[in-house]
DRENVEX-438283 format. One line per field, with one value per residue (C-alpha): residue number from 1; residue in one letter; x, z, y. Coordinates in pm, 1 decimal. Example, Ala and Ser with C-alpha at 12.3 -4.5 7.8 and 13.67 -1.06 7.14 Angstrom:
<sites>
pos: 1,2;
code: a,s;
c1: 1230.0,1367.0;
c3: 780.0,714.0;
c2: -450.0,-106.0;
</sites>
This chain:
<sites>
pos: 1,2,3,4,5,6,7,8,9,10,11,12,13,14,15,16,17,18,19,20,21,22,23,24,25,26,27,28,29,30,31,32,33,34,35,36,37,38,39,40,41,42,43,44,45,46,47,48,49,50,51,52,53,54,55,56,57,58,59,60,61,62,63,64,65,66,67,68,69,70,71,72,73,74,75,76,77,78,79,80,81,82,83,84,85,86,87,88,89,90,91,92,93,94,95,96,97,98,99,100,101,102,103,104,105,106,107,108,109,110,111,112,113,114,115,116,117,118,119,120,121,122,123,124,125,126,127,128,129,130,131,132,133,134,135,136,137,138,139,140,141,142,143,144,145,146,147,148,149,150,151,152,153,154,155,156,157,158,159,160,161,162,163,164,165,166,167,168,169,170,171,172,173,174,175,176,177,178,179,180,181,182,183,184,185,186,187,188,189,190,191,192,193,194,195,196,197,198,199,200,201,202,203,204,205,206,207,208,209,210,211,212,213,214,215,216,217,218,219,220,221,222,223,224,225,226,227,228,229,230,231,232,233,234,235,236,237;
code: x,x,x,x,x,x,x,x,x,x,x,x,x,x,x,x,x,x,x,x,x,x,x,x,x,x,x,x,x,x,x,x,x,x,x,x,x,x,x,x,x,x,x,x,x,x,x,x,x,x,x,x,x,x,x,x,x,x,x,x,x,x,x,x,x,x,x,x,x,x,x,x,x,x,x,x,x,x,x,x,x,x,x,x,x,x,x,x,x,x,x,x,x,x,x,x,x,x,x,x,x,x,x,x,x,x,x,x,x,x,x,x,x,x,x,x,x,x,x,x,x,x,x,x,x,x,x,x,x,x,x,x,x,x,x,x,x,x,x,x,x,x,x,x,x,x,x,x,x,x,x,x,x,x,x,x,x,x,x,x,x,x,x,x,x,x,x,x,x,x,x,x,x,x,x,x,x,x,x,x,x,x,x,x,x,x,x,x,x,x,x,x,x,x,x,x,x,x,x,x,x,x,x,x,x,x,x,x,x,x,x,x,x,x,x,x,x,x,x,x,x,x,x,x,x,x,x,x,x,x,x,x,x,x,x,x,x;
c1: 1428.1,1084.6,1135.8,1487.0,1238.1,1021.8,1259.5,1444.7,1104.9,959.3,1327.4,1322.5,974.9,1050.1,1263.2,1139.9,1264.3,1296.0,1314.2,1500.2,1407.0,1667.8,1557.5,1212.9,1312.6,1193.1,867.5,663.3,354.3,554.9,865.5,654.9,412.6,702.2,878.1,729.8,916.4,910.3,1121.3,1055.4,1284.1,1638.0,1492.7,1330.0,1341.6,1053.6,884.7,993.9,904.6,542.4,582.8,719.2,453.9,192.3,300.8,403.1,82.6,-73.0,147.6,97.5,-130.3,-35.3,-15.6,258.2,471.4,769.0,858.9,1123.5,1103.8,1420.3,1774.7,1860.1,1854.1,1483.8,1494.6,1705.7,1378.7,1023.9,875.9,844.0,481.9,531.1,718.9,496.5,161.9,328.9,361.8,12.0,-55.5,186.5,356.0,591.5,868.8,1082.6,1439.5,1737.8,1500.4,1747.7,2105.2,2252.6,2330.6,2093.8,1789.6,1473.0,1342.0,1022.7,819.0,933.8,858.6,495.6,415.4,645.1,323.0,29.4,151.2,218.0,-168.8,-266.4,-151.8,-204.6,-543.1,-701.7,-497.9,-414.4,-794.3,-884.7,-573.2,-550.2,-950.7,-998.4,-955.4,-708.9,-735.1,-500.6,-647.3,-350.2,-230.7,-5.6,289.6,559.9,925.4,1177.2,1114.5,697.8,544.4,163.1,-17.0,-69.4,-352.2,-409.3,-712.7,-714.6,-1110.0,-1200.8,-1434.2,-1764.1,-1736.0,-1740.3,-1364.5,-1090.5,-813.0,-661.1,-341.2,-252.3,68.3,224.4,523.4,754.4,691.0,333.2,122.2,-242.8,-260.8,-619.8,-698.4,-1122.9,-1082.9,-1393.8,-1366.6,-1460.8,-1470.3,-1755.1,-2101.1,-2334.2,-2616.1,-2417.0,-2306.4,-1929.4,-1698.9,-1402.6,-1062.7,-808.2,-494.8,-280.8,-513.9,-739.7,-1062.5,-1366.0,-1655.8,-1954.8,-2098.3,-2294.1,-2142.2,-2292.6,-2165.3,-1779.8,-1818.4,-1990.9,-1925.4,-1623.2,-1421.1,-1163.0,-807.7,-580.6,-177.4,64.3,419.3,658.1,677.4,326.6,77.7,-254.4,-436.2,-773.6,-949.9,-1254.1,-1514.9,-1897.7,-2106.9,-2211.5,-2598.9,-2577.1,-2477.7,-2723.0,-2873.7,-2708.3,-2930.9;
c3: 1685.8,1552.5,1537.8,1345.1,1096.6,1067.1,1047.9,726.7,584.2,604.2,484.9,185.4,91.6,-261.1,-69.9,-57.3,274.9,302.1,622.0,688.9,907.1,1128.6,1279.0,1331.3,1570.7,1339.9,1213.0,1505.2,1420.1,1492.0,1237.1,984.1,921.0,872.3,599.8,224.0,263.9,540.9,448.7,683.0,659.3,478.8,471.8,175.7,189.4,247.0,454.0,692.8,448.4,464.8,887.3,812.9,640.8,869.5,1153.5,1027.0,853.3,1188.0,1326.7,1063.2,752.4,433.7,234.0,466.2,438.6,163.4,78.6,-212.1,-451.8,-632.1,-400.7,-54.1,-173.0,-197.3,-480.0,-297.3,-173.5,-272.9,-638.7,-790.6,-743.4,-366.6,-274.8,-528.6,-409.5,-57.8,-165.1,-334.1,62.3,91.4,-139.7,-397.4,-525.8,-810.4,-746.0,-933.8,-1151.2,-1408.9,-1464.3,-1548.6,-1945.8,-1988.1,-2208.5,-2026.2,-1979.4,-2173.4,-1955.6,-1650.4,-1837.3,-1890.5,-1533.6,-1433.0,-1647.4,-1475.2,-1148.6,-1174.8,-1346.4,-1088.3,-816.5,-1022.5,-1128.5,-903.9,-536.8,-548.3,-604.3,-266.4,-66.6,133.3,198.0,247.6,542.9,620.7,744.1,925.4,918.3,1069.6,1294.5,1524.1,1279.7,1530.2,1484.2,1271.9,1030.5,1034.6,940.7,869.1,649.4,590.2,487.4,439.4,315.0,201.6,116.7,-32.7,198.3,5.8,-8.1,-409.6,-429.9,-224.6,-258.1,-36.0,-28.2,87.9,178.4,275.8,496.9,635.2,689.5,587.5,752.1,596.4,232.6,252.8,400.2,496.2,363.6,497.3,369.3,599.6,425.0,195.5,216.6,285.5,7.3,-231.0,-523.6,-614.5,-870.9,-719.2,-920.3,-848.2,-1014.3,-1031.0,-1307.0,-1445.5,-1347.9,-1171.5,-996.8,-853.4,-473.3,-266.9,-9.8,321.6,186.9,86.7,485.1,628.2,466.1,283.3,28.1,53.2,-69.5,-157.9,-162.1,-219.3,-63.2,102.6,12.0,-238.6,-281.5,-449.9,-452.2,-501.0,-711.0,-559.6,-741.8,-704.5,-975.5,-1206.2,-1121.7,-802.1,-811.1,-631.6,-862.1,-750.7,-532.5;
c2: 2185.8,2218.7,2611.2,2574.5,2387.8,2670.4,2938.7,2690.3,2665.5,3017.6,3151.7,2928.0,2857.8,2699.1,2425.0,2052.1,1975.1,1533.3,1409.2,1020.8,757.5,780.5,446.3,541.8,881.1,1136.3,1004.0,1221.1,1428.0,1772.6,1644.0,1488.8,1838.0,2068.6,1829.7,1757.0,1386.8,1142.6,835.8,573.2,324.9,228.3,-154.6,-241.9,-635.7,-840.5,-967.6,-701.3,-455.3,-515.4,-488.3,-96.5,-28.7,-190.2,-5.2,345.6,377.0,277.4,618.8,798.2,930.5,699.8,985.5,1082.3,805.1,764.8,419.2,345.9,56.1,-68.1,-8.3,-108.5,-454.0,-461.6,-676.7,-981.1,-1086.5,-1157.5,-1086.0,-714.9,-725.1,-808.6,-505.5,-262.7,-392.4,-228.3,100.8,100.7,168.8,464.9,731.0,518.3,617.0,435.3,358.8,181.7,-68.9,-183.5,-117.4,232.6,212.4,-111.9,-173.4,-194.8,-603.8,-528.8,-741.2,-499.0,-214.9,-317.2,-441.5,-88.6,111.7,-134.3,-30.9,360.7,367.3,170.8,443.2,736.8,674.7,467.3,494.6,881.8,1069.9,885.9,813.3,1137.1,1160.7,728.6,545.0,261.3,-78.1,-310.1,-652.9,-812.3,-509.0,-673.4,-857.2,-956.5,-1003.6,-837.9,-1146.3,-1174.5,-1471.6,-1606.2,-1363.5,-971.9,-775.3,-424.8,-228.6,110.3,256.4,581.4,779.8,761.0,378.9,377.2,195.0,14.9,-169.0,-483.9,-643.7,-984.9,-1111.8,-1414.4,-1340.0,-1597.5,-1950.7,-1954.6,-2321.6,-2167.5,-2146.3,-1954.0,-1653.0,-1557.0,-1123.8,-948.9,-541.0,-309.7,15.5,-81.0,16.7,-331.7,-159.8,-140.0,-374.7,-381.2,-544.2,-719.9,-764.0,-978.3,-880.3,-1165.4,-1300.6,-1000.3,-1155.8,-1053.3,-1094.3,-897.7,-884.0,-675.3,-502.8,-705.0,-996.0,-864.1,-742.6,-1020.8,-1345.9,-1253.1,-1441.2,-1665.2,-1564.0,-1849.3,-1783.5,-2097.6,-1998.8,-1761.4,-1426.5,-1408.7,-1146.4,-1070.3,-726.8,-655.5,-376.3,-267.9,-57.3,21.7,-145.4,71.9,-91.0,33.4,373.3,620.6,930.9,1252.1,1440.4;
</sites>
């Protein structure tokens, strides 16, 4: 099989070849490399959405893993910003977001631009060259519950992001977040993005003591905007 791939690809080199999740049976290391697409799933509806992405970017590179927002019915459950604040942790793509014909909702539109800067500008320069972190690795059950965390760090420890989630049936409002891919000498500025604000810490204490997260509800999120303080960046040497 994995030579029929190769003779496709080196016959038609132009060709973006997409490969589908077939229920998880094509998503092995020798599929994935000879394909420009690896979508992982046909389930887009949370809180089982954030469980495919926990554990195929546990299997796999995130940069290597295609994740659609808007269709499948993605949208019956949890907010927008649920579901996006996912793919932050993968490669996005946008779906069916409003109906064919319709005016955009305005508000959409707006939160639409916030996320694809977001990814563009601050999630892309590092994703492929950062490390990952699964804070909650084991989520069990087609329906998870409790909460879900995920970390993504650039490589030189300058930036990261983190996203929280409150699956199913949460019983602990608070959540203790200690980042691991910082550096503890450093300073950084944390942002939370539900309400714009931020704060600064130095690293050993965003790894050490950590902060406290607090998410009322089913089906909530927050993500957090990491970036070194501009104090405590080192002269080039």
């Amino acid at each position: 099989l994995y030579a029929f791939y190769d003779r496709l690809r080196a016959r038609f080199p132009k060709v973006i070849f997409e490969n589908c999740a077939g229920g998880g049976g094509r998503t092995d290391i020798g599929m994935v490399r000879r394909f420009s697409h690896t979508w992982v799933t046909d389930w887009q509806i949370a809180p089982r959405s954030f469980t495919i992405t926990n554990g195929m970017t546990l299997a796999l590179p995130p940069e290597s893993v295609d994740r659609l927002i808007g269709g499948q019915s993605g949208h019956t459950a949890a907010e927008l910003d649920f579901q996006w604040r996912l793919l932050l942790f993968v490669r996005p793509t946008f779906g069916f977001l409003k109906p064919m014909g319709a005016d955009w909702n305005p508000l959409l539109l707006a939160r639409l631009k916030h996320w694809i800067a977001l990814y563009k500008d601050f999630v892309r320069p590092f994703q492929a060259t950062g490390r990952i972190y699964h804070h909650t690795p084991v989520v069990p059950g087609p329906e998870p519950q409790g909460w879900g965390v995920l970390e993504l760090a650039s490589a030189d420890c300058t930036r990261a992001i983190c996203g929280l989630f409150q699956l199913g049936n949460p019983t602990q409002p608070e959540y203790l977040l200690r980042l691991r891919g910082l550096d503890a000498g450093r300073r950084y500025r944390v942002t939370w993005d539900n309400h714009g604000q931020s704060t600064e810490a130095d690293g050993f204490t965003l790894m050490n003591q950590g902060i406290m997260v607090r998410l009322e509800g089913a089906l909530t999120s927050e993500l957090l905007l990491i970036t070194e303080a501009v104090s405590s960046r080192r002269p080039a040497s």
